[in-house]
C-alpha positions, -999 to 999 in steps of 0.1 A, spaced: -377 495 267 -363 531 266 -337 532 237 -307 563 242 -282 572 218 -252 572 234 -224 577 207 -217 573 169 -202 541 155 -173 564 145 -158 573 181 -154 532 186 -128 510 173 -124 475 177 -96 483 201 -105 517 218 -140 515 234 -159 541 245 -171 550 287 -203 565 284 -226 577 315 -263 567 311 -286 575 338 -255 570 365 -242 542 349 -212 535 337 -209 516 306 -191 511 280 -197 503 242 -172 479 224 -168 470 190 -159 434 180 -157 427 143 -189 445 128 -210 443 158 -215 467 191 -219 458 225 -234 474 257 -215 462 288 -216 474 328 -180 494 326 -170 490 364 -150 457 374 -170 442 401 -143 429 418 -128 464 427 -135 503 409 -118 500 374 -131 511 340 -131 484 317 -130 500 290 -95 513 299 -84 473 299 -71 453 278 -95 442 247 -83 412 226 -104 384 203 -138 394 220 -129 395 255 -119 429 279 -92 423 311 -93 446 336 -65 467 339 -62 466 377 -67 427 386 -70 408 354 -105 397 356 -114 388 320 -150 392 306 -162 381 275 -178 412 255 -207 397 243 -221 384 269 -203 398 301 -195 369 315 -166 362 339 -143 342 321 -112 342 347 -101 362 373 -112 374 405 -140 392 388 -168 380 415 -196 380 388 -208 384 355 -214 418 344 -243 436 332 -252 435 295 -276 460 275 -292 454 241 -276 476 213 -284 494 182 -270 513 155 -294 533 138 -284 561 110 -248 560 126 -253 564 155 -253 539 187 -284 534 212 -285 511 240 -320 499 257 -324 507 293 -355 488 311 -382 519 323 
């Protein structure tokens, strides 16, 4: 695996995620409690950045249809989301926040 930095742990709150582009993908990096999580930031269901949803007790709505994922472990927990999304293994290392892309 290919680790990348991708932000520090200081530009996310638990409430305000962060849209980062890695390699042409759109993901974003959510905080719940003390922990970071790597998750595909477009809504399957139609274009939307998830990270402009709604975040609340672990789980992100998207802000045009609803579709609620589970942060964690991206899956589709109602809504017309057609699919789980896309996960990727995180890191924090000296402050700062790397994600593992497959090579």
């Amino acid at each position: 695996m290919k680790w990348v930095s991708v932000c520090q742990v200081d530009e996310i709150e638990e409430y305000m995620p962060k849209s980062v582009d890695v390699s042409d993908m759109k993901i974003g990096i959510f905080q719940v409690g003390d922990h970071y999580f790597a998750i595909e930031n477009i809504c399957p269901h139609a274009y939307a950045l998830l990270t402009e949803g709604f975040v609340e007790d672990g789980t992100v709505e998207c802000p045009l249809h609803e579709a609620i994922f589970d942060i964690k472990t991206g899956n589709l927990e109602s809504g017309p989301g057609c699919r789980n999304l896309l996960t990727y293994p995180v890191k924090v290392e000296d402050g700062a926040i790397l994600i593992a892309l497959e090579q």
